[in-house]
Every structure is written in C-alpha cells, then in structure tokens.
N, C-alpha and C positions, 0 to 999 in steps of 0.2 A: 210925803205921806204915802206917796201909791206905790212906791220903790217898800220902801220897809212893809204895806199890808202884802206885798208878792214875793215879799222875801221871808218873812213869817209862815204865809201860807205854806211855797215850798217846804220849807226846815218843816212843818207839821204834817206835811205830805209825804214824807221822806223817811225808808229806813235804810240800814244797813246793811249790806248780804256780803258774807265770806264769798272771795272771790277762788273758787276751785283751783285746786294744785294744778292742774291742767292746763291751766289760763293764766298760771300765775306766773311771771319770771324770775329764775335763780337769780341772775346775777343780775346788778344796775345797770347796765348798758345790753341785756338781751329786751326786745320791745316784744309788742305781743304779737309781730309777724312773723319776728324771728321764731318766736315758740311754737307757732305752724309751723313756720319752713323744719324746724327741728324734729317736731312729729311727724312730719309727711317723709323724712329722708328714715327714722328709725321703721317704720311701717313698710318704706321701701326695703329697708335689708332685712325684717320680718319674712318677706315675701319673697327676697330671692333665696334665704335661707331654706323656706317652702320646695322652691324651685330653681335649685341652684343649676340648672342647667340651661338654663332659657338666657343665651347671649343677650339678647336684646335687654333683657330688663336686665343685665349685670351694666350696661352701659349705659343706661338711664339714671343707673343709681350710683354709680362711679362719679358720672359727670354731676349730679345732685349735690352726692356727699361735699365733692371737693367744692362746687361755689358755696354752697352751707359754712362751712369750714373757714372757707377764706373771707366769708363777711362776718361771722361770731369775731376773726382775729382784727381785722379791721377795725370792730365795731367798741374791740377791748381797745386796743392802740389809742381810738379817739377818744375812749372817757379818760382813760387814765392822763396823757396829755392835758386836756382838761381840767383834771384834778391836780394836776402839778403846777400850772399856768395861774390857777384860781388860790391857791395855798402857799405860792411860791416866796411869799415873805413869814411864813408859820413852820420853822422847824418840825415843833412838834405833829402837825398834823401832816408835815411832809413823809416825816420818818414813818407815819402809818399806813400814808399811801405807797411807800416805798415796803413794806412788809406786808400786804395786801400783793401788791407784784409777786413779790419773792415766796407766799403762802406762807407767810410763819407768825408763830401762834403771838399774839401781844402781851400774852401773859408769860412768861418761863421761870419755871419752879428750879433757883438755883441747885447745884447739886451738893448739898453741904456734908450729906451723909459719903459722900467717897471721902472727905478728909477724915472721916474716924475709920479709917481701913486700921490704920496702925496707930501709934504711939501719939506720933506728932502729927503737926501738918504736912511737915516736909516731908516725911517718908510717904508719906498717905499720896501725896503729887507725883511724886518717883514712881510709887508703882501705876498708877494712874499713865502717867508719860511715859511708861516706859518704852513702849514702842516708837515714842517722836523723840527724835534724838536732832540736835541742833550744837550748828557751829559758826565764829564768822572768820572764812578762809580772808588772807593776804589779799587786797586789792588795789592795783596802780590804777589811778584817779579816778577813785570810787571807794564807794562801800560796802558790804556785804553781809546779807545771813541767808543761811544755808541750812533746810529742816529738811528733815525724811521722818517717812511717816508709813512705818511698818512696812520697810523697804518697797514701798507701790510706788510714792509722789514723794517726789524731790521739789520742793518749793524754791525758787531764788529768788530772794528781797534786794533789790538793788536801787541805789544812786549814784547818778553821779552828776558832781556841780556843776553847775556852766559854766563855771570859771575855768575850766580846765578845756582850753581848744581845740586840743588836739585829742582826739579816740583812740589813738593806737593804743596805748600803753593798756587805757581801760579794755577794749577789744582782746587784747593777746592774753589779759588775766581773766577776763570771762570767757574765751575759750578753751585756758586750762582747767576752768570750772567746769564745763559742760563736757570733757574729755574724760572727768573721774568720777563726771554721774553713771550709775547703773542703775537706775532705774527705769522701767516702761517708761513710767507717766512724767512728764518735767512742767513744770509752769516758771517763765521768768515775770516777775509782775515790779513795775516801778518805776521812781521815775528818772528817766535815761538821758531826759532834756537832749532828744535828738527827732526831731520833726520828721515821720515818716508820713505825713499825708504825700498821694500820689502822684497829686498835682507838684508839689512842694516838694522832692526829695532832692536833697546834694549827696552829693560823690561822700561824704565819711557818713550818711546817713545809710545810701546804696551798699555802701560797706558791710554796717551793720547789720543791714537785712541779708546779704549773703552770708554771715558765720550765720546768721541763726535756721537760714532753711539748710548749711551745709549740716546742721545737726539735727534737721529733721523739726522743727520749732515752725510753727510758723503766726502769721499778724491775728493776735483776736479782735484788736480794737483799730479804724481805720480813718474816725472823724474827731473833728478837734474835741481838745483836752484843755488846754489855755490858750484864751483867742484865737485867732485862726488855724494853730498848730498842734500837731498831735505827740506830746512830750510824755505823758504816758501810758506804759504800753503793759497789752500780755501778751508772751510768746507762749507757744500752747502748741505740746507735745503728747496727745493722750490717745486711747480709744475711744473714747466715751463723746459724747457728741456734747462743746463746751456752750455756753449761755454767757454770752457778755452784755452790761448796762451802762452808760454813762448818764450821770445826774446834771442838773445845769444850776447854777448861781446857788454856789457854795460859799466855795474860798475863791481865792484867785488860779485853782485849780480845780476840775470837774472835778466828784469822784467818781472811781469805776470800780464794777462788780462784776466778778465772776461764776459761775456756776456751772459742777458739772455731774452728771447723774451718777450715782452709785448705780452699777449695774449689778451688784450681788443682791439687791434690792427689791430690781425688777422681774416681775414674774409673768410671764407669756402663758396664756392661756391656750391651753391644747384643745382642737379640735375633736370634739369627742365623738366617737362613731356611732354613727345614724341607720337603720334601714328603714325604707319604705312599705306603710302596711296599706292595703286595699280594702276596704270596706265594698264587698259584693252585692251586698243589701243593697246600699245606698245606690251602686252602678245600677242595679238594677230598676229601682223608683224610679231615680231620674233617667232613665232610659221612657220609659212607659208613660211618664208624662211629655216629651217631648213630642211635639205637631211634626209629622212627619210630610206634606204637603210640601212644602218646598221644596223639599229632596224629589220627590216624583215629578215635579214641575220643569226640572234642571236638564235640560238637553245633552249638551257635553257629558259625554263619559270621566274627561278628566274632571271637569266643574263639581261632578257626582260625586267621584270618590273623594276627592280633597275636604266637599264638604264632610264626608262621613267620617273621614280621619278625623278631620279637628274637632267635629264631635264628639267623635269617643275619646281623642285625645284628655278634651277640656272635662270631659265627667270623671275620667280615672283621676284626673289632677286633684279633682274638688273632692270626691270619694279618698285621697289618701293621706295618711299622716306619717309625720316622720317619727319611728321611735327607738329609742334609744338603745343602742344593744349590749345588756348585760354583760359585767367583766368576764365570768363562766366559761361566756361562747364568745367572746374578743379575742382574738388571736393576738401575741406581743411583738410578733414579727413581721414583714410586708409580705414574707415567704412562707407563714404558716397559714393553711386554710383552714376553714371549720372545721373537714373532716379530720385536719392533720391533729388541732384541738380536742377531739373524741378522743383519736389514740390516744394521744398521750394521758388525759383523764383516767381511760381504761388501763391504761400502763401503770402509771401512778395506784389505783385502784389495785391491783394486781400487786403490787409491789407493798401495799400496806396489809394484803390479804397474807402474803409471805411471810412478814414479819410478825401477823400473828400465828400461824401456823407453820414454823419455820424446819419442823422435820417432814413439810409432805414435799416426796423430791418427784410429783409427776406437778405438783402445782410450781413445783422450783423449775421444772422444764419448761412448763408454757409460759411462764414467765420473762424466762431468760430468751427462748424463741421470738416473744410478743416487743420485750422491749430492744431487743438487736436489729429484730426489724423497725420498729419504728422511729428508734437511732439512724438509721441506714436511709428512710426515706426522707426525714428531717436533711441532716446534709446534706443528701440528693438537689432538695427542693432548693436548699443554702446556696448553695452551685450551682444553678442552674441562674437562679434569682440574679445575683453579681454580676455572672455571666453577660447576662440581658441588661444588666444593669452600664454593666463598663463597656458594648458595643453603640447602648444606645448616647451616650457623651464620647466616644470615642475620639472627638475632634475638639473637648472640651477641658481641658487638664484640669481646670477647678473643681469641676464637679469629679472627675476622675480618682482626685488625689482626695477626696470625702470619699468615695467608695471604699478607698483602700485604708481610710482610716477607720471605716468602719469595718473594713475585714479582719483590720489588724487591733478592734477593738481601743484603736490610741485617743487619748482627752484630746479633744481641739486645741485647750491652754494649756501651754508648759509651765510650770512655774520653773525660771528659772535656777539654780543653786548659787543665790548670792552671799549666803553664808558662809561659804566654801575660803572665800577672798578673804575672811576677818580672824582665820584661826591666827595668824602671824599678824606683826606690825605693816606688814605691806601687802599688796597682792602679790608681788612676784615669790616672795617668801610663802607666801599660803599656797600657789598653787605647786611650788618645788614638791612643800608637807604632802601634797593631794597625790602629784605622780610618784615620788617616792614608796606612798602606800600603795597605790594601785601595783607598781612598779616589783615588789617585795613580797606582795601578801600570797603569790604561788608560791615561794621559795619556801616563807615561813610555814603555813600551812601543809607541806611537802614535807619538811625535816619536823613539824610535829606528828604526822602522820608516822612516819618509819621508827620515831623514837618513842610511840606510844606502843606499838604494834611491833616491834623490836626487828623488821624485813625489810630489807633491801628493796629498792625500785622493781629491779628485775623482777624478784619473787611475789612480790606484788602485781605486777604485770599479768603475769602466768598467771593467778588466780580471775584475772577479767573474763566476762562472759560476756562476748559483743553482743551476741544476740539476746540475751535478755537482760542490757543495762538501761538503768534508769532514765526516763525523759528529763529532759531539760539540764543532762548534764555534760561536763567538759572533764578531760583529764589529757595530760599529756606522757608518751609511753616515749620508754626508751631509743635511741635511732640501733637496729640492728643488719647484720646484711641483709637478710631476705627482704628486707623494705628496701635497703640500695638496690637491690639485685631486681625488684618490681620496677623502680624508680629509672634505672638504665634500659631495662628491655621492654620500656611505654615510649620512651625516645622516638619522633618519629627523624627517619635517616636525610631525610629529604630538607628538614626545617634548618634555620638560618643558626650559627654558632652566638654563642652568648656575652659574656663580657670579656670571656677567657679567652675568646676566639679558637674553641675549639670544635672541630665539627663534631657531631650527634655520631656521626658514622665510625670516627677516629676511636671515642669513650666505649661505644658498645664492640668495636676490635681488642683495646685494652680490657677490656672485661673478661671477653671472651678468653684472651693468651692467659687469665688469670685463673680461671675455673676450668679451663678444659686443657690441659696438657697431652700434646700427642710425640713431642722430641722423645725417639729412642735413648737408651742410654750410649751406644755407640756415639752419636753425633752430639753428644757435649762433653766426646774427650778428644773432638778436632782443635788443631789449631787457632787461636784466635786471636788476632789483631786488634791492637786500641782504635778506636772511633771517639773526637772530641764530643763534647756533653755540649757545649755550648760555640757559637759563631764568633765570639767575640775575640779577639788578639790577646786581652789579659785572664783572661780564665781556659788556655789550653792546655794547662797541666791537669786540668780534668777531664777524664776519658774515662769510655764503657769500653769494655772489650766485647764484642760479636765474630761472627762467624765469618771465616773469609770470602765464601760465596755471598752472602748475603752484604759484605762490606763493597765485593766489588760490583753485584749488583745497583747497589745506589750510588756508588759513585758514578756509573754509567750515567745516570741522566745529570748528576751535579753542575755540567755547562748549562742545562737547560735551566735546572733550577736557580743558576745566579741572575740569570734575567726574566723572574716572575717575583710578582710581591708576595708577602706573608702568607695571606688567604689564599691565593692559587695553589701557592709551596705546598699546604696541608691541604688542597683537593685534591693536585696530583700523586701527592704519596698517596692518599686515602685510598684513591682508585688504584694505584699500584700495589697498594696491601692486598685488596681484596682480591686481586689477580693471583698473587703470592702469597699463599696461605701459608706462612711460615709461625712454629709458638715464639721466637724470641722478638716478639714484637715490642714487647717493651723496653730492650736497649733501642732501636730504633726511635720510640714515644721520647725518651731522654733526648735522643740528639735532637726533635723538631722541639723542645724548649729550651 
C-alpha cells in the first residue's frame, strides 16, 4: 500500500521536459560526458581559429582533439561489438547492424527505370555496363573472374581448392594475370585456402606473399577467417586509403568486406582568407576602465613592462575580429599583393574603357603603356616568388619537384593512355599502329604541304622569317653547306675524336683544302707518283697520285709511324699538316683511311 501511494504520488508530481539538442546525444554509444568533452574541443578550435597564433592553445587543443577522438572510436568499437554479441543468432537484425557500420541507407529504391534506356532489358544492361567489362582467364589449380571497371579497378575473384597441394602451377598463372593488369587500382579478393596468419605462415604460403608485394599488392586482412587460419584474403593495390571488416559466426567461413573511398568524391575545404579588424572604440573603454594601481605598485622595470604588454596585448585580442576578405581584393596568386590587384582592376578597367571608345589613340596609348607595365611587374613578382620558393626547399626534392610543377603548370594526375594498347588484338600490335603514326605523320604532313602549295622544300625554306615565327612551333629545314660549314668551324681542335676516330683538327684541315685553294697552276702539272689508298695487302691496286715532294716527305717519317697505333698515327700527321700547309691535303686524308 505505501509503495503504490509513493509511486502514484510521483507519476502525479511529474512532468515531461524536452531534453535540449545541446544535451542531447547523436549517436547511441556518445553519453552525456562525451557531448561536453565534444563542445569543449569545438569551442577550443573556435578559439584558436580566433587566435591562431597563440602555440600554446594549438597544443592544448591538438592534444584534446586527438584523446576526444580516440574515445568517440573506442566508444563506437564497444557498442557495436555489443550489438553483434547480443543479435548473433538474428540474421536479420545482424545485417542491420552490419549496414548501420557500413552507413547505408535500409531502404534502396531499385533502379528499374535504367532497363527502359532501350528496347529490351538487355541492351538497357549493356549500356549501363558498359564501362565494366569482365572475363574468366585460363587457370592451373584454380579459378577465375576478372572485371575492370572504367579502366581504374581491375578486381580478381579467385579460388582455389585445397585439394590441390601443391601452389605453383596456381602461383605462375596468377602472376601471368597480374603481369597483363594495367590498371592503378588492383584488388585480389577470395578464397586462396593458404594461411597467411604471421604466426602460422609455411614456405608456399611465404611464397605467395612474395609474388603479391613483388607487384605491389599487399595483406588487407591479417586475422582468422576459418578457425584459427586466415584462408581468405584481400590483396590491395590502390591510392585510396582501403577499409577492411571480418564478420564472425556465419558459415564455416567469416565473411569479409571491403571498402574504399571514392576520392573524386571528396571535397577539402579551402581555407578562406581572413584579416584582422580592430575596434578602437572598444580598445579604448576598456583601457579606461582598467585599475591602474598595480602597475605603479610593481618595482621591476621588467615586471612593469611585461605587465603593460600583456595588457594591451589581451585588449587588442578581445577588441578584434576576424573578417572575411572579399573575392574583389583576394589576390589568386601567393605572389600577387593588393596593390598588384588594383592594377590589374585599373588595367582591366582601361581595357573595357578601350573597347568602348576604340578610335581614341591617346587612351590606346595609356593603355598599352599601363597594361605592359603591369604585365612586367606581375612576372617580376612571378620570379622572384619561385625563386624564394625553390632556395627555400632547396634540400627537399618533394617539395621542389611541386614547385616545378607548378611552374610548368602540369596536373599532379596523369591519366594514363590505356586506350592506346586496344586499337589492335594485342598490345604489341597497338603500339607498332601508335609509332608507326607518330613515326610518319612529318613525312605525310611534308608531302601534303608541297603538293597543296605546289613548292619545293628549298623554296619553302627561303620564304621562313626566323625572327618572327610563330610560338610553339617546330619545322625541319633542309641540311645545306653554310650549316656544314657553321657545324665544322664550332669544332673545338682540342676535343676528343668521335666514333670515326677522327680528329676535330684533321676535319676542320680537310675543309679548309676544300674552300680555299692556293696551288698555282704551275705545280699541278709536276710530276706525280701513286701513293696506296689503303694499308692493307689486298686493296693495293688502289692509289692516289700526289706530289713527289710531298710523297717523299711522309715517307720520311713512315718508320716512325709503323711503330705508333692508330690514334697517334692521326696526331702526328695532324700536327705535321699544320706545320705543312700544303692544298693537296686531301690525297693525303685518302691514304690515313
């Protein structure tokens, strides 16, 4: 009787109050401490945001954030645990807690309207899949399927039985498989019935894990799959930072789930520029209310000023706000300042004032004056910027090799051209088709050019204006002497002979006997004696006829030159030419080849 009048009483004493958002917990496993600790770490970066220059509170709130963090992930880990432990014989309420993990919706509106794309179903799926294309290669003791999926992920679906003892056979056919993927992204998922726990690993398991990091794959999953052993696995080859799950008391095998982030997806929020505004007003009140007494109190000089600093410090802090600085006056570059920003506005400004009054040629002057310079100072600034930029990593190639890709304006991500490999039945055939073109396409271009334009190379030539041809272009001109004749006399005499093993000194003598003739005509109707062309016993029916002085000249030193090698042979003549300035140098050049 006295339980039930105190329990009535109660309930009649008693009402209901919505408990405020504030107070109230998102998620089932955040409690109501966590939802302080949570306002007290957002209120912290409130406040270094304020003050983002104040170390001490970025360190306070660093170390906040991360234990905050690490007990919300703890604190998910235990419920859900929990909830798997507690429902572990309920399919259906497992698979909700397992899509509660995974964030995905319980409801899914299937997609029926893509099968009326077309006619039928089946073309409706084709265009649909077009981009997932799927095959199952050849497999020794195993099986296979094999999808790609808009050339990005190459998926590998594989088994194989444990009846089969021996790896190799399977091993050497999924390394031909992994040798004619091109894609970034690879995932091998399945099951391999090869125990890679750490503890646990054999020699053809060891195996297995060496093909797969020799292609860059490495373990997602590390703890048992079927009782104590871990038989199935994901190798995982991506960018993308992967998410693995293992379920417990299914089948007589876990299942396991993957996950990995679309990063075309994710979007990074830009820092948007800030400046600082001061309320003088305010510096001012609160200056005027503060008790100035302690300060006159304070003995030390240093004591004194330190106080007055952090005085004025802590008023200007509380007097300012941070506000947001208009696109207008934002500059797009690290190297353009506001003032650089005026000009250009004013330029700009000027150049649409032009275009409405486009016959006044004293506003076409200031114009062209205003915006050449401020062209000129821009790149200045550009230069200078990188400059500072690439001494201050100068010991840092990473950050170096971004500088330069921003100089050179290059995408971070290549995509590669793996199209390129599919015009033929094979790749070596696709890429003959690829050089071939590249290989042909001056020639063709060249001979449409001359047969449209009805001119010769030469005469084409002769119409080029070097100094004022167009940027960014290439053309190839005729080879004529005066370019040999530049090309011989930039030789320098001194440098090392080339594959001909001729010296630089010997080519620019042969040049010279060719362009400048000084033999009178008396001395080429002397006598002349055969000199052999060549050293050798079966070609000395070939002979140059020269001059007898100059025949018995070199034969003079011919004892000396049987006992020097090749290279000497052609220094000493070299330097005996030049001593001898005679024009028939070139029967001479004939007999030293």
């Amino acid at each position: 009787y006295l339980v039930d009048k105190l329990k009535n009483t109660v309930e009649t004493s008693s009402t209901c109050v919505k408990i405020p958002s504030r107070k109230r917990p998102l998620k089932p496993w955040i409690t109501i401490n966590v939802v302080k600790c949570i306002r007290k770490r957002d209120k912290l970066h409130k406040k270094l945001r304020k003050y983002n220059n104040n170390e001490e509170l970025k360190t306070v709130y660093i170390l906040y954030r991360n234990t905050c963090n690490k007990v919300i992930k703890s604190l998910k880990r235990k419920y859900y645990r929990e909830q798997l432990q507690k429902h572990s014989g309920n399919s259906k309420e497992t698979w909700k807690i397992i899509k509660g993990i995974c964030n995905l919706k319980t409801q899914i509106n299937l997609p029926i309207d893509l099968l009326k794309i077309k006619d039928n179903p089946t073309d409706s799926l084709n265009e649909v899949l077009n981009n997932v294309k799927s095959s199952e290669p050849n497999m020794a003791g195993g099986s296979c399927l094999l999808i790609n999926i808009d050339n990005v992920y190459t998926i590998i679906c594989s088994y194989r039985p444990p009846s089969f003892k021996n790896p190799t056979s399977y091993l050497d056919s999924l390394d031909n498989i992994l040798k004619t993927t091109l894609t970034r992204n690879v995932i091998l998922a399945g099951d391999i019935n090869l125990n890679i726990m750490p503890e646990k690993t054999s020699d053809k398991a060891n195996e297995y894990l060496n093909l797969m990091a020799s292609h860059g794959l490495r373990t997602g999953i590390n703890v048992p799959t079927r009782l104590n052993g871990c038989l199935d696995h994901f190798m995982i080859k991506t960018e993308s930072i992967p998410h693995t799950l293992v379920f417990e008391k299914f089948t007589d095998h876990c299942p396991i789930l993957l996950h990995i982030a679309n990063t075309n997806l994710i979007h990074r929020k830009q820092d948007t520029p800030q400046r600082v505004r001061i309320n003088y007003d305010k510096v001012g009140e609160i200056l005027k209310s503060v008790d100035w007494n302690h300060f006159y109190q304070i003995k030390s000089v240093n004591e004194a000023a330190e106080y007055l600093v952090d005085k004025l410090k802590n008023t200007v802090e509380t007097s300012s706000t941070c506000v947001k600085i208009p696109s207008r006056k934002r500059p797009l570059k690290p190297w353009i300042t506001i003032n650089v920003v005026k000009c250009i506005r004013k330029r700009d400004k000027l150049h649409k004032k032009l275009r409405k009054y486009n016959n006044n040629e004293e506003l076409k002057t200031v114009y062209i004056l205003y915006r050449n310079t401020c062209n000129k100072v821009i790149k200045s600034l550009k230069r200078k910027y990188y400059r500072e930029q690439l001494q201050k990593h100068s010991g840092n190639s990473k950050e170096t090799w971004k500088i330069i890709k921003g100089i050179c304006n290059l995408k971070t991500q290549i995509n590669l051209p793996i199209d390129l490999l599919k015009i033929k039945d094979n790749p070596t055939d696709s890429l003959n088709e690829v050089n071939n073109y590249f290989t042909s396409i001056g020639r063709v271009l060249a001979n449409a050019t001359t047969s449209k334009t009805g001119l010769s190379e030469s005469s084409l030539a002769l119409k080029i204006n070097s100094l004022n041809g167009p940027l960014r272009s290439m053309s190839f001109l005729p080879t004529d002497p005066i370019e040999i004749s530049c090309i011989i006399s930039s030789l320098k005499s001194n440098s090392a002979a080339g594959w001909d093993m001729i010296p630089c000194q010997l080519l620019k003598i042969r040049y010279h006997s060719h362009t400048v003739s000084t033999l009178p005509d008396q001395n080429k109707r002397v006598d002349r004696c055969p000199v052999p062309q060549t050293r050798t016993e079966l070609a000395r029916r070939h002979y140059n006829c020269t001059a007898p002085f100059i025949f018995n000249k070199f034969n003079s030193v011919h004892n000396n030159i049987k006992r020097l090698n090749n290279y000497q042979i052609k220094i000493k003549i070299t330097d005996w030419l030049q001593k001898n300035s005679y024009s028939e140098i070139e029967d001479l050049f004939v007999v030293l080849k």
